[in-house]
KOLBA-683550 format. One record per residue (C-alpha): residue in one letter; x, y, z. Coordinates in steps of 0.25 Angstrom, whole numbers, padded with zeros to 4 digits, always signed. Each point is the difference from the previous one (the first is absolute). Layout:
aXYZ...
END
This chain:
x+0492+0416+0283x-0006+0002+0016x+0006-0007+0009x-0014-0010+0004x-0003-0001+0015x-0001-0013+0009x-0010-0011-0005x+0001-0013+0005x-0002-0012-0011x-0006-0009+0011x-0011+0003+0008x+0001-0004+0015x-0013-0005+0009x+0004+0010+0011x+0007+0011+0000x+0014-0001+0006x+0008+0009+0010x+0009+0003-0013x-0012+0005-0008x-0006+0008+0012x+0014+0006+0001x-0001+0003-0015x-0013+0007+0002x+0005+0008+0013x+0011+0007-0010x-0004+0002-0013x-0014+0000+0003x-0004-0013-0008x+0001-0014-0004x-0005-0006-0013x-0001-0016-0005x-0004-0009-0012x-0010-0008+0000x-0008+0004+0012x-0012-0004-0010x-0001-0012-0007x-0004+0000-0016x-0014-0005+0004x-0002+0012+0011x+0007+0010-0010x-0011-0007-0012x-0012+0000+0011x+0004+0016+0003x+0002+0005-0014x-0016-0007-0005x-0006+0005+0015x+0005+0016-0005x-0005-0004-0013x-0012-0004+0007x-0005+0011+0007x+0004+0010-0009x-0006-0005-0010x-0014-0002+0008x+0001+0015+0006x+0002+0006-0015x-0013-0009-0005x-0008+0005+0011x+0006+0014-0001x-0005+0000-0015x-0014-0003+0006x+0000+0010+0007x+0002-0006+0015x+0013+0005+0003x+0006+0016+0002x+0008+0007-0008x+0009+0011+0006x+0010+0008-0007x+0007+0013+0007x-0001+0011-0008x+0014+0007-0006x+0006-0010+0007x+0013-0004-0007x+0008-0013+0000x+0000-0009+0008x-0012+0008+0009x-0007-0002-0014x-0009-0012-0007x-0011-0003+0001x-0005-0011+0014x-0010-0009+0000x-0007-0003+0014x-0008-0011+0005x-0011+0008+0008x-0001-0013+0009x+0013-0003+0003x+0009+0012-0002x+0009-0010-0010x+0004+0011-0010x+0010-0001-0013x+0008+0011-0003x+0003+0002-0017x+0012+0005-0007x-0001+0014-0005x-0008+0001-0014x-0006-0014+0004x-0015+0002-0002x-0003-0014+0005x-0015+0000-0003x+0003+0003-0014x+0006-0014+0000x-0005-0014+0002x+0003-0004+0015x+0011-0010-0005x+0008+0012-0005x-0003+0009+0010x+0006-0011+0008x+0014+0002-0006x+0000+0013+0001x-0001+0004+0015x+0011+0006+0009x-0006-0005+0013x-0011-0006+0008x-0002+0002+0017x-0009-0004+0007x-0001-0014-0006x+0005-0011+0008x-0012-0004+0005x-0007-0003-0013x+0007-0014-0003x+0004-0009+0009x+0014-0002-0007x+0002+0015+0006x-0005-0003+0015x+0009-0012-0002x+0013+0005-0004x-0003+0014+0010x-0004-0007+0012x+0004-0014+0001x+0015+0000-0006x+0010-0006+0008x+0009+0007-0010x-0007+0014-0001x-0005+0004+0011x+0007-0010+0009x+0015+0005-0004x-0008+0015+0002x-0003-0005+0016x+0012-0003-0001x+0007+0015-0004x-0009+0007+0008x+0002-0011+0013x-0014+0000+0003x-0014-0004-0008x-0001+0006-0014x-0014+0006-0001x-0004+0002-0017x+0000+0018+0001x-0003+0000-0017x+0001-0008-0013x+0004+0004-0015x+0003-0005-0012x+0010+0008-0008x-0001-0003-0015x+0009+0006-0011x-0006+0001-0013x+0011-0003-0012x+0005+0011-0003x-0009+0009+0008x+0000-0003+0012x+0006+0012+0009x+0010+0004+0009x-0002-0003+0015x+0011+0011+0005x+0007-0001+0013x-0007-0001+0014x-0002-0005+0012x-0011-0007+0003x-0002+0005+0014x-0002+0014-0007x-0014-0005-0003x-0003-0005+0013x-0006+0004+0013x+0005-0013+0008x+0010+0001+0011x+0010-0004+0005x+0006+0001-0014x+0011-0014+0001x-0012-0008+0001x-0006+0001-0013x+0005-0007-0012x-0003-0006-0015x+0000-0013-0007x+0002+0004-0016x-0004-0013-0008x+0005-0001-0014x-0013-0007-0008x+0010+0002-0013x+0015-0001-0003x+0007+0015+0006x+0009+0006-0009x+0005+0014+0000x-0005+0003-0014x-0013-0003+0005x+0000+0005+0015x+0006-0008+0010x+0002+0005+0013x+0010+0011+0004x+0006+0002+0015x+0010+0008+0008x+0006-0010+0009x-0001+0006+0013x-0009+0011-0002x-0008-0003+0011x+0010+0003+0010x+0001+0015-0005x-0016+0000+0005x-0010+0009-0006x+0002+0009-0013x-0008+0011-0005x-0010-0004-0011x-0006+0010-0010x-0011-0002-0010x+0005-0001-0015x-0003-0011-0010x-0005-0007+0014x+0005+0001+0015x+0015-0002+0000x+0013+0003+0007x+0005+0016-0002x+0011-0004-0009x+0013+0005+0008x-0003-0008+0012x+0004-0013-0007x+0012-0005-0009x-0006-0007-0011x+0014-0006-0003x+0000-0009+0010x-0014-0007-0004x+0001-0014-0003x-0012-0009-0009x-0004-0012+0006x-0005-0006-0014x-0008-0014+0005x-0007-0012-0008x-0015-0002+0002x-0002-0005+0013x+0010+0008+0008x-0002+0010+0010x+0008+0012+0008x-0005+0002+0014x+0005+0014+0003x-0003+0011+0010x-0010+0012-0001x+0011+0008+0001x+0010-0004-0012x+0001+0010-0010x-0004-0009-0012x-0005+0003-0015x-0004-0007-0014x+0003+0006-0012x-0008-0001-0013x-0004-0013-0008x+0007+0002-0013x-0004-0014-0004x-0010-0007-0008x-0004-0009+0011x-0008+0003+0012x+0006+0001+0015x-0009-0002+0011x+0003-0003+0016x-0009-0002+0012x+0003+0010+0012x-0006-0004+0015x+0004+0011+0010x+0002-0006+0015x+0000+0008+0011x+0002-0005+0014x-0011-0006+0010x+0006+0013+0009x-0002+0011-0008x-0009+0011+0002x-0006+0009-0011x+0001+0017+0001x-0004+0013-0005x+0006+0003-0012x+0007+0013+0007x+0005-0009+0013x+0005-0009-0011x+0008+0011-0006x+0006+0003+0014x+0007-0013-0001x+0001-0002-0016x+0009+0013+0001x+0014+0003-0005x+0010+0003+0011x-0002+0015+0001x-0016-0003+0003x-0005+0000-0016x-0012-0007-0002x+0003-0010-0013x-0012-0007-0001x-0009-0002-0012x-0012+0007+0008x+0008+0011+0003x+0008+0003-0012x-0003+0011-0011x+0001+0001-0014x+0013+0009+0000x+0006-0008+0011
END
């Protein structure tokens, strides 16, 4: 059995100088019950919510459907886009979701983007948490401004791999130590059904070349996968870690859904860049760009 990384059973109201201490050398801290039951129930009907309401107007025709072609993976499924708003819902692989009634089609998805604006439960828990996005002012030692949201859904038994990255690799913000993630667990982490994998310290060991397989993930011989822990969490917790931890989620293998919230902070100081001045800086030590933007197929 793996060895499970650090998650604290209690949640504090700030943030001490232990846990910072934490965050500066492995790269991450992690808590139960951040959320209380009522604001994991009020998360878990608002996903419903608007998922549900963007597959009913999608199957009248008043949202757009994209699909890349030959796309393969987890590049492929089909998205559905609200024209107004940009929110968009990403489905598993073989998921046809107009072919099912929205409440089905709901079960099935693998991500949303885009959305946090579309409930007030979102803008709540992104914007105003003292425990979200005040731990992440915190970590970054200066105002966390809301860069992206997602909610990640694994599909029993279907939902996919998300292999090893960073999430700077996606990113054209700089300086790269002043952006960081709140992952909220909305159902009970496991490792059967994907919880979240680290390499404590990766961070420090800076940017690592990325290459375009399944998805965007880390060349394989640049990290040990042997020294990865899981951080399995109830409903309710969450791991606060830096864009530049390596980290993963496997498979769910399980009859039971796994969803979690994702708000990506970056600080109030950060400035955004070309994706080749980007890949100046996200470069390995001999000068290798290892971005996402700048990565091909073969690596």
């Amino acid at each position: 059995m793996l060895q499970e990384g650090i998650v604290e059973t209690a949640c504090p109201e700030e943030l001490s100088e232990t846990h910072l201490e934490q965050f500066r050398e492995d790269g991450y801290v992690a808590f139960e019950g951040v959320l209380s039951a009522d604001e994991v129930d009020a998360a878990r009907s608002a996903l419903s919510e608007i998922t549900i309401a963007l597959m009913k107007r999608a199957q009248r025709g008043e949202a757009e459907i994209r699909e890349r072609p030959n796309a393969t993976k987890n590049y492929a499924g089909k998205q559905v886009i609200d024209p107004d708003s940009g929110f968009g819902i990403h489905f598993e692989p073989r998921v046809d979701p107009l072919a099912l009634p929205p409440e089905e089609a709901e079960l099935n998805f693998r991500k949303l983007h885009g959305y946090h604006q579309e409930h007030p439960t979102f803008v709540k828990l992104a914007l105003h948490h003292p425990r979200i996005s005040g731990f992440l002012t915190q970590i970054l030692g200066e105002e966390a401004v809301l860069k992206a949201d997602m909610a990640l859904s694994k599909p029993p038994f279907i939902g996919s791999e998300k292999p090893w990255h960073q999430d700077n690799a996606y990113f054209n913000w700089l300086p790269l130590e002043k952006l960081a993630t709140a992952w909220i667990a909305l159902d009970d982490t496991t490792v059967e059904n994907g919880c979240m994998h680290v390499l404590p310290g990766g961070h420090k060991v800076g940017a690592l070349k990325h290459h375009h397989t399944i998805d965007c993930e880390i060349l394989p011989d640049r990290i040990d996968k042997n020294q990865a822990v899981p951080l399995p969490m109830k409903a309710g917790g969450v791991m606060y870690f830096s864009a530049m931890l390596p980290h993963q989620t496997p498979p769910n293998r399980t009859s039971s859904r796994r969803r979690a919230l994702q708000f990506q902070y970056r600080g109030v100081s950060t400035h955004q860049v070309s994706k080749e001045d980007f890949g100046k800086v996200f470069a390995e030590a001999d000068g290798t760009p290892a971005s996402c933007a700048l990565a091909y197929e073969d690596g």
